[in-house]
C-alpha positions as CSV (number, residue, x, y, z in Angstrom):
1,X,63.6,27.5,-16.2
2,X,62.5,25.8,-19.4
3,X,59.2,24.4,-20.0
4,X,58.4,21.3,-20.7
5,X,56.7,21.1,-24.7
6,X,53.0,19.8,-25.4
7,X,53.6,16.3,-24.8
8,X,56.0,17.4,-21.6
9,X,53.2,19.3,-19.7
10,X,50.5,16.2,-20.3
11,X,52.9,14.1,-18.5
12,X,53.3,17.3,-16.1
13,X,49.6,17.4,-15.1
14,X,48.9,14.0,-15.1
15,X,51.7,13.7,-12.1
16,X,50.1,16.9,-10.8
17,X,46.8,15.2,-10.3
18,X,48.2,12.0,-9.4
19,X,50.0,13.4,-6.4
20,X,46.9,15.3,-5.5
21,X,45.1,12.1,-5.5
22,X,47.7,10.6,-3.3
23,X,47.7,13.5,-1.0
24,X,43.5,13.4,-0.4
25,X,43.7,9.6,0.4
26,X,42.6,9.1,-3.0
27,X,39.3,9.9,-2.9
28,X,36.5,9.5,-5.9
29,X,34.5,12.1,-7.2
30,X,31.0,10.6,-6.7
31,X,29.1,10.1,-9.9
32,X,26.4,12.4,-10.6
33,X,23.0,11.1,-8.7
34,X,20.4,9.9,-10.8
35,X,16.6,9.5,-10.5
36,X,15.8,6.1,-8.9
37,X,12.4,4.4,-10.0
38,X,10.4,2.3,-7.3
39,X,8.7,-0.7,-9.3
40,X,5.0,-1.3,-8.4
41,X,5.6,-4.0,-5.5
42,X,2.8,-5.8,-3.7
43,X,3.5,-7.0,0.3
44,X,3.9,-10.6,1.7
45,X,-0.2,-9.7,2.6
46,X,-1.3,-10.2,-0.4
47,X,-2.4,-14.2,-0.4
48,X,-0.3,-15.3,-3.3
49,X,3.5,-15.8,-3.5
50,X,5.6,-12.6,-5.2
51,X,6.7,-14.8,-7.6
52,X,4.0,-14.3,-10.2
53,X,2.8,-10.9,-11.5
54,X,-0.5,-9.0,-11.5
55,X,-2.2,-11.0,-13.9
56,X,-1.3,-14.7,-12.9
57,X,-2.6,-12.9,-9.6
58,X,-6.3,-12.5,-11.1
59,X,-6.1,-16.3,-11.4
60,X,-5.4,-17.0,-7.7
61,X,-8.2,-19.0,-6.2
62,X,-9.2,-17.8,-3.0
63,X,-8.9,-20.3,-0.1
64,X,-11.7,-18.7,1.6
65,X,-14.3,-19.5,-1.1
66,X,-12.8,-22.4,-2.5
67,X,-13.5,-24.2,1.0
68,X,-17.1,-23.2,0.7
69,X,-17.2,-24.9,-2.9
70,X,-16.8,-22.0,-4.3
71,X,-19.4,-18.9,-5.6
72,X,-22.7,-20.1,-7.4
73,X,-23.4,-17.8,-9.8
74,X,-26.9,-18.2,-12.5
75,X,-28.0,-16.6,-16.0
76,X,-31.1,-15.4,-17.5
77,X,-31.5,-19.4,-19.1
78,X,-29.8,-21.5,-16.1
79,X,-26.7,-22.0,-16.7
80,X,-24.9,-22.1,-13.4
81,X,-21.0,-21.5,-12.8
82,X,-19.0,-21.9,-10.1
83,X,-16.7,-18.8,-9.2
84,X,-13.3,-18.8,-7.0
85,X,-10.9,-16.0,-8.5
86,X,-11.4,-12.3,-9.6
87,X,-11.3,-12.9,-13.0
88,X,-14.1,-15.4,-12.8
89,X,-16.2,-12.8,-10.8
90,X,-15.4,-10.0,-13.5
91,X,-16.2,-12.4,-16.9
92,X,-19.7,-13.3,-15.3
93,X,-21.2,-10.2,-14.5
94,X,-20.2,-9.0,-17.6
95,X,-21.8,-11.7,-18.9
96,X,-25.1,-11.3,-17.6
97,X,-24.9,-14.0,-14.0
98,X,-26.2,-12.9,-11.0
99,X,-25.4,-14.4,-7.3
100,X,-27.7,-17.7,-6.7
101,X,-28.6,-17.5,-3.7
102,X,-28.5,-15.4,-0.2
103,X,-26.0,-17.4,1.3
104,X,-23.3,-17.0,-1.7
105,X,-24.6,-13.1,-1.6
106,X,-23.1,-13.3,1.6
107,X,-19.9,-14.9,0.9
108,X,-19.5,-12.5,-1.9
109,X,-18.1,-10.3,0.4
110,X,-14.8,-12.1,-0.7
111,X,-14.6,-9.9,-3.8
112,X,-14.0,-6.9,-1.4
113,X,-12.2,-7.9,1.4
114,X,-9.7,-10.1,-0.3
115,X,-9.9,-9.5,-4.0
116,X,-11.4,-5.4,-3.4
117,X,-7.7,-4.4,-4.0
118,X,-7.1,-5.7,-7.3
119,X,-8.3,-2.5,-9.4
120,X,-6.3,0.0,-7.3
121,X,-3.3,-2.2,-8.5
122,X,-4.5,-2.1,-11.9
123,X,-4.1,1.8,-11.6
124,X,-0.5,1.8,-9.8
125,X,2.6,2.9,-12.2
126,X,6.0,2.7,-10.7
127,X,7.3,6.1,-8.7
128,X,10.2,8.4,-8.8
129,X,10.2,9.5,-5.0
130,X,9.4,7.7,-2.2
131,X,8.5,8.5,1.8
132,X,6.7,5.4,2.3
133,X,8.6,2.4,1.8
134,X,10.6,2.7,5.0
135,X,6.9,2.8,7.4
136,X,6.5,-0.7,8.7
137,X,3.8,-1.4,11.4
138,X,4.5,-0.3,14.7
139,X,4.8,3.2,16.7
140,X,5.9,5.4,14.3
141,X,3.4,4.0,11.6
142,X,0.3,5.0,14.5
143,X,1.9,8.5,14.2
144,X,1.7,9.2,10.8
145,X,-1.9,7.6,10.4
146,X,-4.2,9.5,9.0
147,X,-7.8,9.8,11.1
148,X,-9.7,9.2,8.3
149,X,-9.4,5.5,8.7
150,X,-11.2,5.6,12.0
151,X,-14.1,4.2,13.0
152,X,-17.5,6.7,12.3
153,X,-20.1,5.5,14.8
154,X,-23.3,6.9,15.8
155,X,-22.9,10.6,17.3
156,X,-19.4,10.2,18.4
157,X,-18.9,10.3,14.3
158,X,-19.1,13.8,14.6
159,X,-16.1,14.4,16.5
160,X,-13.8,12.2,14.5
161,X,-15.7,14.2,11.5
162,X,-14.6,17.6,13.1
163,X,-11.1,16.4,13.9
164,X,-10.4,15.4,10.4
165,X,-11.4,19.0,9.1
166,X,-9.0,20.4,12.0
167,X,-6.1,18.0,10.2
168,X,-5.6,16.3,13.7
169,X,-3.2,14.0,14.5
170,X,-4.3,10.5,15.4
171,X,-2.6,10.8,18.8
172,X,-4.1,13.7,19.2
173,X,-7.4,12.4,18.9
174,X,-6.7,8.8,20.7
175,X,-4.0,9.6,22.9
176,X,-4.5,6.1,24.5
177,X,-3.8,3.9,21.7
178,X,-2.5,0.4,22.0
179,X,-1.1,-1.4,19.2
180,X,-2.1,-5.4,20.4
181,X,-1.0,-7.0,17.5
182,X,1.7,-6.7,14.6
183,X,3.1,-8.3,11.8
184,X,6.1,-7.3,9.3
185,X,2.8,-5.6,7.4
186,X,0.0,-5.2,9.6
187,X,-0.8,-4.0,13.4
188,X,-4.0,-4.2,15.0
189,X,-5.0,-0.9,17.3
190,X,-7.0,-0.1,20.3
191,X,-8.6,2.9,21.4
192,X,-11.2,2.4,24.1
193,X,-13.6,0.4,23.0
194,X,-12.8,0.7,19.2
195,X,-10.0,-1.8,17.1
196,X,-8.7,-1.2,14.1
197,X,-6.8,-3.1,12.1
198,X,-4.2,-1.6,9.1
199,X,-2.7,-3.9,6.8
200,X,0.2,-2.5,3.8
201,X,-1.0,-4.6,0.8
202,X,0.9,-2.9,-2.0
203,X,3.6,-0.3,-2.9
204,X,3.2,2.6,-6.1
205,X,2.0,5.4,-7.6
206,X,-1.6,5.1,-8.0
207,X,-2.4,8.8,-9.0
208,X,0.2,9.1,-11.5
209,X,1.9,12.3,-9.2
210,X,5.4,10.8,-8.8
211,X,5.2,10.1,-5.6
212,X,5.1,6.5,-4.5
213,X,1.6,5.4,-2.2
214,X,0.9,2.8,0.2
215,X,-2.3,0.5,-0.3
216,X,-3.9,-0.3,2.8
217,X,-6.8,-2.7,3.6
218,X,-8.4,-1.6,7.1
219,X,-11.1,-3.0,9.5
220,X,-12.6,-1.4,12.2
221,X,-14.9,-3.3,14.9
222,X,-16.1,-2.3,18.7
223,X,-15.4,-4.6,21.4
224,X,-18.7,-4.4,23.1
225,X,-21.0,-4.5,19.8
226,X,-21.4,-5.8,16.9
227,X,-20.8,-2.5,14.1
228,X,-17.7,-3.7,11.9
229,X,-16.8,-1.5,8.7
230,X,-13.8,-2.8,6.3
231,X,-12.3,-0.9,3.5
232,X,-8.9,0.1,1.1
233,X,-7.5,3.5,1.6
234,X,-4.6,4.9,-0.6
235,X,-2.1,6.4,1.6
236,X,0.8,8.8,1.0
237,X,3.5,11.3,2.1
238,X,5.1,13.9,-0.1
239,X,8.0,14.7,2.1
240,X,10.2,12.5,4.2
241,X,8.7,13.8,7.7
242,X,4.9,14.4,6.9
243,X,2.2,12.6,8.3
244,X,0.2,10.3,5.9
245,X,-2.7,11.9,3.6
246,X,-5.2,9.7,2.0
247,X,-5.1,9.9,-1.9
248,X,-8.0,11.8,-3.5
249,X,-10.2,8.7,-5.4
């Protein structure tokens, strides 16, 4: 048999692999995988539409202060200004003002609960691998959570403070939870006579490790008392079934 030349056994092959093609349903080789990058992303929680970015954010006024008139806040000469965003806040104590009175001391707590989350943002850079994204609010979530974001109250502080060294599992310590409330980014727990609400403000990586975090505002309360104790937590998983870990500050 004589074989086709150069140009011959091209047209050879490429009928070769054509028919092969044909014959495996003409199936793709799938392109080579490539590193996906989760963008810094902030929840529908946060009080201000997606539309505008971190620092438009800073601008926000808050409606819980504005309804009050705002912050008073006073200098060394008496010059008085009226405060309602983050920004405000930050430019006058740098500048030297001080809260006027006890009442807007009291409102202050604004800055925390509602604005507290803005330098953990600041912080955030977008993430190369991500187990958190997928968690939304419900059973599954109250598995993974971590104990350190329950309530520490008088002696029984101690036992939550011993579990938490013996890496227990929140179930494990409050078998009987009860989620009463939940949104697309926040559930409200009950365990006894202790609630605690969790609420996902804000996707990225705020320790710079790669892996993408979850910023979380909590509040904890007792139902037959008056202790209440709010804060932000930094939560994260470095492989797709662990349990959540709280970021080290």
């Amino acid at each position: 048999m004589n074989l086709p030349n150069s140009s011959g056994r091209a047209v050879y092959v490429t009928m070769l692999f054509t028919l092969a093609a044909v014959f495996m349903g003409c199936r793709r080789v799938p392109a080579p995988s490539t590193a996906q990058t989760f963008p810094v992303i902030c929840t529908e929680a946060i009080p201000a539409t997606n539309r505008i970015n971190l620092e438009q954010f800073k601008d926000v006024p808050v409606p819980e202060i504005t309804k009050f008139g705002g912050l008073k806040f006073i200098n060394d000469v008496g010059t008085e200004v009226t405060v309602t965003t983050w920004r405000e806040l930050t430019r006058c104590r740098k500048e030297g003002y001080w809260e006027k009175t006890t009442a807007d001391n009291v409102m202050s707590g604004w800055s925390w609960l509602t604005r507290g989350y803005i330098p953990f943002l600041e912080k955030a850079v977008p993430a190369t691998n991500s187990f958190v994204r997928s968690l939304r609010p419900g059973k599954a979530l109250v598995r993974l959570l971590p104990l350190i974001l329950a309530p520490l109250l008088g002696e029984e502080s101690n036992d939550v403070a011993n579990a938490i060294k013996r890496d227990k599992a929140w179930l494990e310590f409050y078998p009987t939870t009860k989620i009463i409330k939940r949104t697309d980014t926040e559930m409200s727990l009950q365990m006894g006579r202790y609630e605690v609400s969790v609420t996902i403000l804000a996707y990225g990586d705020f320790n710079h490790e790669g892996f993408d975090d979850m910023l979380v505002f909590y509040d904890q309360n007792v139902t037959d008392g008056t202790f209440a104790f709010s804060g932000v937590a930094v939560l994260t998983r470095t492989t797709p079934d662990g349990r959540l870990t709280r970021t080290p500050k």
